[in-house]
N, CA, C and O atoms as a GROMACS GRO file, in nm:
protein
  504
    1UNK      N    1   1.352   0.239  -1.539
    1UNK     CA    2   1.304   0.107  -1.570
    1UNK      C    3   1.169   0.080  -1.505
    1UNK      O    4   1.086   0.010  -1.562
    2UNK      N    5   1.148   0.136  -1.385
    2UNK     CA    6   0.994   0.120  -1.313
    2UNK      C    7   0.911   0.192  -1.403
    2UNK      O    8   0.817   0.132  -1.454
    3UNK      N    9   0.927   0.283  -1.423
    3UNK     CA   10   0.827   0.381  -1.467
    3UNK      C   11   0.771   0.351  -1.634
    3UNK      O   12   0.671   0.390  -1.694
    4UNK      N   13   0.894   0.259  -1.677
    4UNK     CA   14   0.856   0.197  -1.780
    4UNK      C   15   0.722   0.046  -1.767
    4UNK      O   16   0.620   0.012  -1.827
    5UNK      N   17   0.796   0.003  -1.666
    5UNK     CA   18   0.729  -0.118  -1.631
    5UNK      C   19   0.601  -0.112  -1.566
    5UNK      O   20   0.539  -0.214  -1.538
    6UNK      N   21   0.572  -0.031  -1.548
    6UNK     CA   22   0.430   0.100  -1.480
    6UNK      C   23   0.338   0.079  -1.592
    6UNK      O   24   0.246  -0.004  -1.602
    7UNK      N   25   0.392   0.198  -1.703
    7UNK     CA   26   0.369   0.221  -1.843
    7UNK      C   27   0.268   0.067  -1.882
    7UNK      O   28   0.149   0.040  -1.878
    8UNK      N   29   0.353   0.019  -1.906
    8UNK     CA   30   0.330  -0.129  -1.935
    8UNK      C   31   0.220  -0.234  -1.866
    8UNK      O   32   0.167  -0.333  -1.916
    9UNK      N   33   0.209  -0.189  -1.763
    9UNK     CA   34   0.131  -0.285  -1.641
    9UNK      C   35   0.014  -0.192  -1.714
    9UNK      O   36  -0.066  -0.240  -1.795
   10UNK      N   37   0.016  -0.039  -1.671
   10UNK     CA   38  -0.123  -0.020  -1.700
   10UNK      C   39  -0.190  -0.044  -1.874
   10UNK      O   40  -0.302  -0.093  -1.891
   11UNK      N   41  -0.136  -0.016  -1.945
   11UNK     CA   42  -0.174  -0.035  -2.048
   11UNK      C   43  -0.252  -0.210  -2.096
   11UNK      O   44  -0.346  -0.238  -2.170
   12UNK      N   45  -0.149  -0.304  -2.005
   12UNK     CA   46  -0.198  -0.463  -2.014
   12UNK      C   47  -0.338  -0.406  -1.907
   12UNK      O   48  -0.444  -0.425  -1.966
   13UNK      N   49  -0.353  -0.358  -1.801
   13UNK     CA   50  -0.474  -0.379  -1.719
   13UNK      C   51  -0.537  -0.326  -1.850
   13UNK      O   52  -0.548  -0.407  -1.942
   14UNK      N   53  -0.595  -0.150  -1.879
   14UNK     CA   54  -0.682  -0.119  -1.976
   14UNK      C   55  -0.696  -0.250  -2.094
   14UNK      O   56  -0.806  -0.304  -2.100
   15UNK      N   57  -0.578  -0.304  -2.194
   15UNK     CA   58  -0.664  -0.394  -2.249
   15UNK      C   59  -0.716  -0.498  -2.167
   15UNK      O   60  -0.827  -0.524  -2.214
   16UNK      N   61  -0.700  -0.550  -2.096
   16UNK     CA   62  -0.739  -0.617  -2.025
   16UNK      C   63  -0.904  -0.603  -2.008
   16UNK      O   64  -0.971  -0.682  -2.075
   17UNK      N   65  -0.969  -0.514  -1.929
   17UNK     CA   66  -1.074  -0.500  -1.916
   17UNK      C   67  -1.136  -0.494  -2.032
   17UNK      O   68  -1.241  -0.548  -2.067
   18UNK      N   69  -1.048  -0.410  -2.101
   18UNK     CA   70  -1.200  -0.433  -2.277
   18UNK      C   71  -1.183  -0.522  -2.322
   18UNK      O   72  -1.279  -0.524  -2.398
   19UNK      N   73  -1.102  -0.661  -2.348
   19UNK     CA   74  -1.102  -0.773  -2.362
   19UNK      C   75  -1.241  -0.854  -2.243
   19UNK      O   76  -1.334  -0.912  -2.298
   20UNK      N   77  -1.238  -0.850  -2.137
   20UNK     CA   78  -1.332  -0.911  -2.080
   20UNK      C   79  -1.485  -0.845  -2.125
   20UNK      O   80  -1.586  -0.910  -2.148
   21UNK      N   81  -1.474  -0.734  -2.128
   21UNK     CA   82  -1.609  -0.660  -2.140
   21UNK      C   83  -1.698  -0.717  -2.298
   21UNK      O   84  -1.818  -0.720  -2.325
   22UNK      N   85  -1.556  -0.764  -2.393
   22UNK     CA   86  -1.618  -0.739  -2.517
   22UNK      C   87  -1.669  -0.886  -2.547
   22UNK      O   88  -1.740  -0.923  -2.641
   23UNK      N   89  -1.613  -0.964  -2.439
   23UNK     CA   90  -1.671  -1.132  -2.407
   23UNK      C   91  -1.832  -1.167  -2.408
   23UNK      O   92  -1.911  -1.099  -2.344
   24UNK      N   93  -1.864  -1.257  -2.472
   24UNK     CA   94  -1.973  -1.312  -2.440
   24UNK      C   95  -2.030  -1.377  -2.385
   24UNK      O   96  -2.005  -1.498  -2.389
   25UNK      N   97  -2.157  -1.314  -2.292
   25UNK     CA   98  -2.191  -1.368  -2.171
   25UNK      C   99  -2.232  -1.472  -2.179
   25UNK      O  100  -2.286  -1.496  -2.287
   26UNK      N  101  -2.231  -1.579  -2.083
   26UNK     CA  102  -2.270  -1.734  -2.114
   26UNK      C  103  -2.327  -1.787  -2.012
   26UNK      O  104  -2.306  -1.896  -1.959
   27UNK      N  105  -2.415  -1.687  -1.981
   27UNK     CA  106  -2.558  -1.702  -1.897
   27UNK      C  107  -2.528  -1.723  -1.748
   27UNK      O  108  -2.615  -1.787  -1.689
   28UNK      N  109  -2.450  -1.694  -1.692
   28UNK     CA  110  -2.399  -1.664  -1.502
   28UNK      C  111  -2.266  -1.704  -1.474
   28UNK      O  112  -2.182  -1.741  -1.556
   29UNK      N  113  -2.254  -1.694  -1.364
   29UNK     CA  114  -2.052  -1.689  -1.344
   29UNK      C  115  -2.082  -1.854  -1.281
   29UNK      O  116  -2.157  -1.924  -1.213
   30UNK      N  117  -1.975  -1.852  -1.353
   30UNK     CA  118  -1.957  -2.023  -1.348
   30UNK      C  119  -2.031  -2.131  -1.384
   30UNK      O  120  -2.053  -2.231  -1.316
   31UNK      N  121  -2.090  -2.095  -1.551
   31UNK     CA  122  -2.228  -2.190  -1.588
   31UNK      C  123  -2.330  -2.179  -1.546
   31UNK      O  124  -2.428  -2.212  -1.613
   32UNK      N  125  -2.345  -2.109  -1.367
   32UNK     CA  126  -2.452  -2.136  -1.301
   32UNK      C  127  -2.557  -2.071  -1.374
   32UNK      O  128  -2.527  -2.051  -1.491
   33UNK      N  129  -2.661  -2.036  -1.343
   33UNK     CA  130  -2.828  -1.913  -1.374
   33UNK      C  131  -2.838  -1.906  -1.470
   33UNK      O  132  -2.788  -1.801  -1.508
   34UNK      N  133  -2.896  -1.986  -1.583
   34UNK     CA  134  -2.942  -1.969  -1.676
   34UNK      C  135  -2.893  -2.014  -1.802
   34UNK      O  136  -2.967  -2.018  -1.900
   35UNK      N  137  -2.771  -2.047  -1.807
   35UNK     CA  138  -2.686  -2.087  -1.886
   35UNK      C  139  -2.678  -2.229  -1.890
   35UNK      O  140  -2.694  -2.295  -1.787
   36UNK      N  141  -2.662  -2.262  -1.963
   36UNK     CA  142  -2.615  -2.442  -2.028
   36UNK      C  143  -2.510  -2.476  -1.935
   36UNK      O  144  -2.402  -2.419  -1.950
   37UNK      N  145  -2.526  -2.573  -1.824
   37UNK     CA  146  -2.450  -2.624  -1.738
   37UNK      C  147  -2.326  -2.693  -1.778
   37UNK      O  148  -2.252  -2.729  -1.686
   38UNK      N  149  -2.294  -2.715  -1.889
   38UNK     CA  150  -2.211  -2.782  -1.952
   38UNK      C  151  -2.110  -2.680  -2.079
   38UNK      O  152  -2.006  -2.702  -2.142
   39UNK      N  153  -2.196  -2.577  -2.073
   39UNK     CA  154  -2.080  -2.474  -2.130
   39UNK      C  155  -1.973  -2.393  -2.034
   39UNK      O  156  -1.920  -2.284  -2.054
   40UNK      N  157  -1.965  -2.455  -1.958
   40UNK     CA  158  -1.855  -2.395  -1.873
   40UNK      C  159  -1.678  -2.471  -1.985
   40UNK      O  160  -1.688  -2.588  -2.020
   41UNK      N  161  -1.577  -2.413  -2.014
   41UNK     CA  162  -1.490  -2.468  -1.993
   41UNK      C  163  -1.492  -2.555  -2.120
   41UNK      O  164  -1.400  -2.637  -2.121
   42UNK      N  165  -1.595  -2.559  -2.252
   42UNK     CA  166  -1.598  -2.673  -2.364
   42UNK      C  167  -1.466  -2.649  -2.444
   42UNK      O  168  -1.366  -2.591  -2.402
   43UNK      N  169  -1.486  -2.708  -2.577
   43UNK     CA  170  -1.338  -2.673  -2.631
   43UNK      C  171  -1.390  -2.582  -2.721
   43UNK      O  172  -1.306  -2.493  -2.731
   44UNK      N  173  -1.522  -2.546  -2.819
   44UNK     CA  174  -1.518  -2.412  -2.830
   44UNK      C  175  -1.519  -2.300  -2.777
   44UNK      O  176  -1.535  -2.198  -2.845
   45UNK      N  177  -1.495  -2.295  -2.588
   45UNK     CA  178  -1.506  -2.181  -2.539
   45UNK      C  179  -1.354  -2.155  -2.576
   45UNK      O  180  -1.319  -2.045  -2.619
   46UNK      N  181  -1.238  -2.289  -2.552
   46UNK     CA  182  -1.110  -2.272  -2.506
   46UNK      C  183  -1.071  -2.183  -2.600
   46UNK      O  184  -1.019  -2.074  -2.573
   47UNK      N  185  -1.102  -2.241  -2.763
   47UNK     CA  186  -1.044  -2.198  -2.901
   47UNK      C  187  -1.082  -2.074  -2.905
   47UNK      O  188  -1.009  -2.014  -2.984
   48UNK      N  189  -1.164  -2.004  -2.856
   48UNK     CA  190  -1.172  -1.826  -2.900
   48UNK      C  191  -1.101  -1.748  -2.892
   48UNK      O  192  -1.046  -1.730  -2.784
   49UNK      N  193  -1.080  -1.691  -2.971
   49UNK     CA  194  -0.940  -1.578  -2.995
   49UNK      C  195  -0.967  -1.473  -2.867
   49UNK      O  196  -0.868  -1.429  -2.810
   50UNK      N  197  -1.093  -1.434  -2.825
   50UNK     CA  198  -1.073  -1.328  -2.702
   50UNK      C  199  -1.046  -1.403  -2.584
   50UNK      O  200  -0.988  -1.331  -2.503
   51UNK      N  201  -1.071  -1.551  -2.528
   51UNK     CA  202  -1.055  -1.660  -2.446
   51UNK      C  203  -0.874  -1.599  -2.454
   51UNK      O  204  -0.812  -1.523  -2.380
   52UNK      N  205  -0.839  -1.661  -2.561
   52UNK     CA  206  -0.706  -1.703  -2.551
   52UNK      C  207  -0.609  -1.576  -2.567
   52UNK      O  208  -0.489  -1.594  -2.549
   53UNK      N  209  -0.654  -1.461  -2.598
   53UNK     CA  210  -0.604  -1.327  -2.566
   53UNK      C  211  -0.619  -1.278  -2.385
   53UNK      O  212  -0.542  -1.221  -2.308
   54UNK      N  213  -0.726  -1.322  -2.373
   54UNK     CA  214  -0.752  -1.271  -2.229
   54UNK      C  215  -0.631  -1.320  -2.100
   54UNK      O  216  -0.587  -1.272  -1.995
   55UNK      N  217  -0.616  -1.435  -2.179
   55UNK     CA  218  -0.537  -1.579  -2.107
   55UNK      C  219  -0.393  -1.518  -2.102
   55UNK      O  220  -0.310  -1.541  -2.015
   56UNK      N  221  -0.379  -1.446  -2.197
   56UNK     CA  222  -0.282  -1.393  -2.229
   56UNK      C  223  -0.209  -1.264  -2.198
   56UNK      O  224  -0.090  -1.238  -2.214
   57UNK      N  225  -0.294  -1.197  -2.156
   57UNK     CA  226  -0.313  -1.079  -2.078
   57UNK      C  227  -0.353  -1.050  -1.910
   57UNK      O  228  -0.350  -0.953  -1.834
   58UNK      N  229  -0.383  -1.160  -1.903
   58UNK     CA  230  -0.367  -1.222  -1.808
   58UNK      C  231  -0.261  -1.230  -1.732
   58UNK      O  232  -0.234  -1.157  -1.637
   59UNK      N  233  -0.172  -1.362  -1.790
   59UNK     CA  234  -0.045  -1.431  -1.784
   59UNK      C  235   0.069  -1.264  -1.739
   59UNK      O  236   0.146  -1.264  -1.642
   60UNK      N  237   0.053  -1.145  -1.830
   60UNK     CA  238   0.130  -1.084  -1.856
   60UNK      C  239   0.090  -0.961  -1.734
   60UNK      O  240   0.182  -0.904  -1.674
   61UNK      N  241  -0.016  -0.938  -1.713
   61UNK     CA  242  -0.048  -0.841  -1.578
   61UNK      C  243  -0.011  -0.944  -1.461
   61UNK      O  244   0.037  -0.861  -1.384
   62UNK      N  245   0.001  -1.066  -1.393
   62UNK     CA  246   0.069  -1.158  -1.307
   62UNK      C  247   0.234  -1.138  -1.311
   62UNK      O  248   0.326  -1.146  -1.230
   63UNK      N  249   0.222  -1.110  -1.433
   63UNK     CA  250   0.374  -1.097  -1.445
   63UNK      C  251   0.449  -0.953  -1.400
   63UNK      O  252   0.530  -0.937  -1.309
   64UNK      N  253   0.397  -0.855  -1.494
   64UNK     CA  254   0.433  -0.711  -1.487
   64UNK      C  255   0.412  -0.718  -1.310
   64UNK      O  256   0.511  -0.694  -1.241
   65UNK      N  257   0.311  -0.743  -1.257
   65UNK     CA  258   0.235  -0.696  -1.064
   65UNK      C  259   0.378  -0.799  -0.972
   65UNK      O  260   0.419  -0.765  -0.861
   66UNK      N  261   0.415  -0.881  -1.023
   66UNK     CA  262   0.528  -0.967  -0.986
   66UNK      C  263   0.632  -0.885  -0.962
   66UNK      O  264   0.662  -0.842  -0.851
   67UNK      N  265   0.706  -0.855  -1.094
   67UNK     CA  266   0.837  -0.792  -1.132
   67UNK      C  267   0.843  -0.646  -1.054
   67UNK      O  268   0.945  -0.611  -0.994
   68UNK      N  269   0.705  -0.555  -1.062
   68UNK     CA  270   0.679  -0.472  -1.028
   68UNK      C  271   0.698  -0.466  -0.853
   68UNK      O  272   0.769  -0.385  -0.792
   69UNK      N  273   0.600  -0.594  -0.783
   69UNK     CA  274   0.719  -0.635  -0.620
   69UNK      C  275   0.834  -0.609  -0.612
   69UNK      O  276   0.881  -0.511  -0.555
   70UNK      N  277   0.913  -0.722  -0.687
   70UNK     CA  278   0.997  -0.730  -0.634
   70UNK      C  279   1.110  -0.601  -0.635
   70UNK      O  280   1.195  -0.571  -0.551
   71UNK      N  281   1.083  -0.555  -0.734
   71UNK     CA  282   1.166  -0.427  -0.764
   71UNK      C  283   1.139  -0.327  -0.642
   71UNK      O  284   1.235  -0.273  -0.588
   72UNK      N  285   1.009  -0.303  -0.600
   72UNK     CA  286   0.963  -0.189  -0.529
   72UNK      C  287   1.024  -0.299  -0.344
   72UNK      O  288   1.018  -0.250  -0.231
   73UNK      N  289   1.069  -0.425  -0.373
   73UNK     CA  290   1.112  -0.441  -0.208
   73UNK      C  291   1.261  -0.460  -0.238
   73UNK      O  292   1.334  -0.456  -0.139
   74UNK      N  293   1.320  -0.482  -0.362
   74UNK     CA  294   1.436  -0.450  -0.334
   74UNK      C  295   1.506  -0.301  -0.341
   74UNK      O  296   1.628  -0.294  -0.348
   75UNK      N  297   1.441  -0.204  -0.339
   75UNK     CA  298   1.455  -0.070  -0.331
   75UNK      C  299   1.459  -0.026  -0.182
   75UNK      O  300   1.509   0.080  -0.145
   76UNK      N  301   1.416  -0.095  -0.121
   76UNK     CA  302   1.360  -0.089   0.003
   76UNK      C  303   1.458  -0.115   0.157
   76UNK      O  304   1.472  -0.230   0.197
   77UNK      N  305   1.497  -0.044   0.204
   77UNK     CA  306   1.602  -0.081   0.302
   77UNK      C  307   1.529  -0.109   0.475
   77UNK      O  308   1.478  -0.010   0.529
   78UNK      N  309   1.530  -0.168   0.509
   78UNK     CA  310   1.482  -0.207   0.671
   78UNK      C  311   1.570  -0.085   0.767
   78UNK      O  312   1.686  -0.047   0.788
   79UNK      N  313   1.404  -0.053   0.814
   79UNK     CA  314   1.444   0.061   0.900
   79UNK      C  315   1.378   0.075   1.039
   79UNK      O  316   1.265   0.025   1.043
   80UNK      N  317   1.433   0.148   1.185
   80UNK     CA  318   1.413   0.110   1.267
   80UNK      C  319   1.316   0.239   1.304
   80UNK      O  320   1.343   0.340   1.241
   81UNK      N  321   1.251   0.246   1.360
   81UNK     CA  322   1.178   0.383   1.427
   81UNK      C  323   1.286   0.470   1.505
   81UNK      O  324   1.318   0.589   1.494
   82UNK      N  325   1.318   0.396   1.564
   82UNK     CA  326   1.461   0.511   1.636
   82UNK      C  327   1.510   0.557   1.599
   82UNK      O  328   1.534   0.674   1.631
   83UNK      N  329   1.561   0.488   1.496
   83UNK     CA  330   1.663   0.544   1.399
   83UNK      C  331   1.549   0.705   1.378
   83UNK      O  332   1.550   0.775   1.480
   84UNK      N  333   1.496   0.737   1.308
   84UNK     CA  334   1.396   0.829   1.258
   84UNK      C  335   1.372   0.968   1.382
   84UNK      O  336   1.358   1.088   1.360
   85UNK      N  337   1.375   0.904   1.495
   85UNK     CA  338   1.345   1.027   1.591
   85UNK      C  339   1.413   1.101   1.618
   85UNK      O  340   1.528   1.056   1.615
   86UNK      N  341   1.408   1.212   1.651
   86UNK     CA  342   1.573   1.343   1.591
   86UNK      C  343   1.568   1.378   1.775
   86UNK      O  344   1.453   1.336   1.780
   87UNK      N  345   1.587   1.402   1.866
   87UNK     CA  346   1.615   1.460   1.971
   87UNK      C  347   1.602   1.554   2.011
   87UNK      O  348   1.701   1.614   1.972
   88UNK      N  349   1.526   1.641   2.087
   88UNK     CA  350   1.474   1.780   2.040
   88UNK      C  351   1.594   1.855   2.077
   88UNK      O  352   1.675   1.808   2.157
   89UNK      N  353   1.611   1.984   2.015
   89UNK     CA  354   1.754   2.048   2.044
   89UNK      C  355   1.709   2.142   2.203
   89UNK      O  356   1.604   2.195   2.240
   90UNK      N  357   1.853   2.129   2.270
   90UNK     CA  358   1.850   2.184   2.421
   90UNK      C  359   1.802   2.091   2.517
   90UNK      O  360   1.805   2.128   2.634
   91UNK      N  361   1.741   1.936   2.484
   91UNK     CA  362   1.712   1.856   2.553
   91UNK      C  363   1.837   1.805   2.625
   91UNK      O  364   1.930   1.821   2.547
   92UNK      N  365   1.887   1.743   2.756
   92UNK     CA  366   1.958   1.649   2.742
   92UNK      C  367   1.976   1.529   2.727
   92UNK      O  368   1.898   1.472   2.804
   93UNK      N  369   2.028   1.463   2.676
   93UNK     CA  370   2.068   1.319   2.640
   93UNK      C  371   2.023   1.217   2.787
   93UNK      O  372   2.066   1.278   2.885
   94UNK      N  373   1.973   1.123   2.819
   94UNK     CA  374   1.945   1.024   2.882
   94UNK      C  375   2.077   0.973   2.888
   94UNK      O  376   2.160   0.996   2.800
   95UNK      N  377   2.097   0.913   2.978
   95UNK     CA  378   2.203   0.834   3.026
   95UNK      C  379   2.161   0.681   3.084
   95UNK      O  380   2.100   0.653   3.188
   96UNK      N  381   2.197   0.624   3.017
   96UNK     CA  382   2.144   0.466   3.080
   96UNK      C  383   2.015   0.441   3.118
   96UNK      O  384   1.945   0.491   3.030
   97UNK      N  385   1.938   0.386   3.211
   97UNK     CA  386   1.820   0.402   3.301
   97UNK      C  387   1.797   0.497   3.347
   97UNK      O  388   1.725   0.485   3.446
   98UNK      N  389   1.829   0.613   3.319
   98UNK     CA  390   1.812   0.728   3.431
   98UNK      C  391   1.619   0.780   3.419
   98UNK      O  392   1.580   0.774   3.302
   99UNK      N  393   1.533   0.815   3.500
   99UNK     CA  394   1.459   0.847   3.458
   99UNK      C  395   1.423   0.992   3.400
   99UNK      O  396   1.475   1.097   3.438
  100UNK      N  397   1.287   0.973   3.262
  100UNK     CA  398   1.329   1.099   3.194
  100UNK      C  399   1.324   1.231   3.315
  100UNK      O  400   1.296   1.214   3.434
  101UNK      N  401   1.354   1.355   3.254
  101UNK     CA  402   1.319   1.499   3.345
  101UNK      C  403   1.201   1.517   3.293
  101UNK      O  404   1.149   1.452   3.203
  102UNK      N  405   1.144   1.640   3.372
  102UNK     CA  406   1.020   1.711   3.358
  102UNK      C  407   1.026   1.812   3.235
  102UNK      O  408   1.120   1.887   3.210
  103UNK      N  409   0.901   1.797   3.160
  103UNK     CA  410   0.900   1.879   3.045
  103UNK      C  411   0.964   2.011   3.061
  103UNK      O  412   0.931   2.083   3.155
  104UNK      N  413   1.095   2.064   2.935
  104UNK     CA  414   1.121   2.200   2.983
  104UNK      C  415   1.012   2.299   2.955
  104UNK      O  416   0.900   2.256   2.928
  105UNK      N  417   1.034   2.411   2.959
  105UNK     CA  418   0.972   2.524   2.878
  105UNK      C  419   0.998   2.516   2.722
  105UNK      O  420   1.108   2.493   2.672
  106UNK      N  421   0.893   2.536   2.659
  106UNK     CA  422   0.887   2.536   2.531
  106UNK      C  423   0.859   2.359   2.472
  106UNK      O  424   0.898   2.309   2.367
  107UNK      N  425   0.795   2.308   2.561
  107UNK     CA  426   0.756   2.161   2.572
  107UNK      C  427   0.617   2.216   2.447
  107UNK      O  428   0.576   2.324   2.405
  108UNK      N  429   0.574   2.023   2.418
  108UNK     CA  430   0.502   2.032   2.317
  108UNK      C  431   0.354   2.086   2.420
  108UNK      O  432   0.270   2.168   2.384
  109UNK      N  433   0.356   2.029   2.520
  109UNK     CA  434   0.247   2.104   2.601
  109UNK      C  435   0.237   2.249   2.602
  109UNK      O  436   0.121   2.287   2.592
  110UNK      N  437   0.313   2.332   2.610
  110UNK     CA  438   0.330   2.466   2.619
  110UNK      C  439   0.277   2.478   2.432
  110UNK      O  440   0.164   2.508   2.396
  111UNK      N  441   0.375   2.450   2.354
  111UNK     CA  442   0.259   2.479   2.214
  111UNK      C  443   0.154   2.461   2.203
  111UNK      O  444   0.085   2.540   2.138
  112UNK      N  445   0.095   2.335   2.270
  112UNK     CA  446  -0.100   2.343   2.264
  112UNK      C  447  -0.159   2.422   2.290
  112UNK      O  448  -0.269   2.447   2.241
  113UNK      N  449  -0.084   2.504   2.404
  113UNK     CA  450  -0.179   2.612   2.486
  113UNK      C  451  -0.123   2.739   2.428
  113UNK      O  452  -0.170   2.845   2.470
  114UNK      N  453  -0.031   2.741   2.341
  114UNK     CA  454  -0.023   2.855   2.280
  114UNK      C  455   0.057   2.900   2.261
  114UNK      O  456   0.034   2.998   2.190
  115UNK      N  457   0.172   2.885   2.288
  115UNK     CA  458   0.303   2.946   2.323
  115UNK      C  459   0.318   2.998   2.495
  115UNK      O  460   0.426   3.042   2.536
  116UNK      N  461   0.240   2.990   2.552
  116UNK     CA  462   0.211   3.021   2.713
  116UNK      C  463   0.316   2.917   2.813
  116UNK      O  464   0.301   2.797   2.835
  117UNK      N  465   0.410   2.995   2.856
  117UNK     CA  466   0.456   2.854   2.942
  117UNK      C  467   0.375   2.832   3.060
  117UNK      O  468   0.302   2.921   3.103
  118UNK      N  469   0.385   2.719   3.114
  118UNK     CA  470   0.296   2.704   3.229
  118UNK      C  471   0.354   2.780   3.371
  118UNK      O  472   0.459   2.834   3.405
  119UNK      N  473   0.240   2.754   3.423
  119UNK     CA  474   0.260   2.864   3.584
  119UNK      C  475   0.338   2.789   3.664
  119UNK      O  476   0.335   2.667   3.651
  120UNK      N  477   0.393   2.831   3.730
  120UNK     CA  478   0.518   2.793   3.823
  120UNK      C  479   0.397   2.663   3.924
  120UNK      O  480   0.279   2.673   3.889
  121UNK      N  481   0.416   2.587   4.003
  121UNK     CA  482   0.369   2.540   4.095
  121UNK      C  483   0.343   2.631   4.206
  121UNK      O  484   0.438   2.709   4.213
  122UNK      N  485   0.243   2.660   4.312
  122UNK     CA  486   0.253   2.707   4.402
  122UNK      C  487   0.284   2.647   4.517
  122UNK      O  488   0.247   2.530   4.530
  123UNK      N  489   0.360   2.711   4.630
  123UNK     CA  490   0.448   2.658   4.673
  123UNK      C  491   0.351   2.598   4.824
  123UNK      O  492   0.250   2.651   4.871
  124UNK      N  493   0.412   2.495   4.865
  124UNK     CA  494   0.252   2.395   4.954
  124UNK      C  495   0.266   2.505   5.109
  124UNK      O  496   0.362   2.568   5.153
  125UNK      N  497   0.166   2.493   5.144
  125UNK     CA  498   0.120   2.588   5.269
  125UNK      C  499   0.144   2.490   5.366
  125UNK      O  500   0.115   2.371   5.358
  126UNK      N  501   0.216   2.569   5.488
  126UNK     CA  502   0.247   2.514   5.586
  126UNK      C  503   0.162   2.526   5.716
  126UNK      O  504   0.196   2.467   5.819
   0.00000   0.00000   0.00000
């Protein structure tokens, strides 16, 4: 049913644009520059068949971009980031507050550098 309603949306956008394109210009956007200040909005602009197609195509891409929401958020289930993070295997599990441990071997640090585990600490001089 989306993919229909897709179908549909785009086909209203394409006419859409060649309906505006094939309009006649009426000298700047919004009456202003050059144009007859008073042809904004007359009742022979209203009555034109591409006016009242446009209006219409219009009406119907508002509509399809609507339907097309709501469908794509009721598909949609609320999800948590946690949920999503997998636990790396051989780690152990945290327990309450405990604080975390020290990276094991085979930490994501050890992959940056290559597969190399790191060097032991040396041990402090007395």
């Amino acid at each position: 049913m989306q993919s229909v309603l897709i179908v549909i949306h785009l086909m209203v956008v394409i006419a859409l644009a060649v309906l505006v394109l094939l309009q006649r210009s009426e000298g700047g956007g919004l009456g202003m520059g050059g144009g007859n200040p008073g042809s904004f909005m007359t009742g022979r602009g209203q009555a034109n068949l591409l006016t009242r197609a446009t209006a219409m195509l219009g009406a119907a891409f508002f509509a399809t971009s609507l339907i097309l929401t709501i469908m794509a958020a009721s598909n949609r289930a609320p999800k948590s980031m946690l949920d999503s993070v997998a636990p790396t295997p051989g780690a152990p599990a945290q327990q309450g507050g405990a604080p975390a441990a020290p990276a094991a071997p085979g930490s994501v640090l050890d992959q940056l550098r290559g597969g190399q585990p790191a060097p032991a600490p040396a041990a402090p001089k007395q």
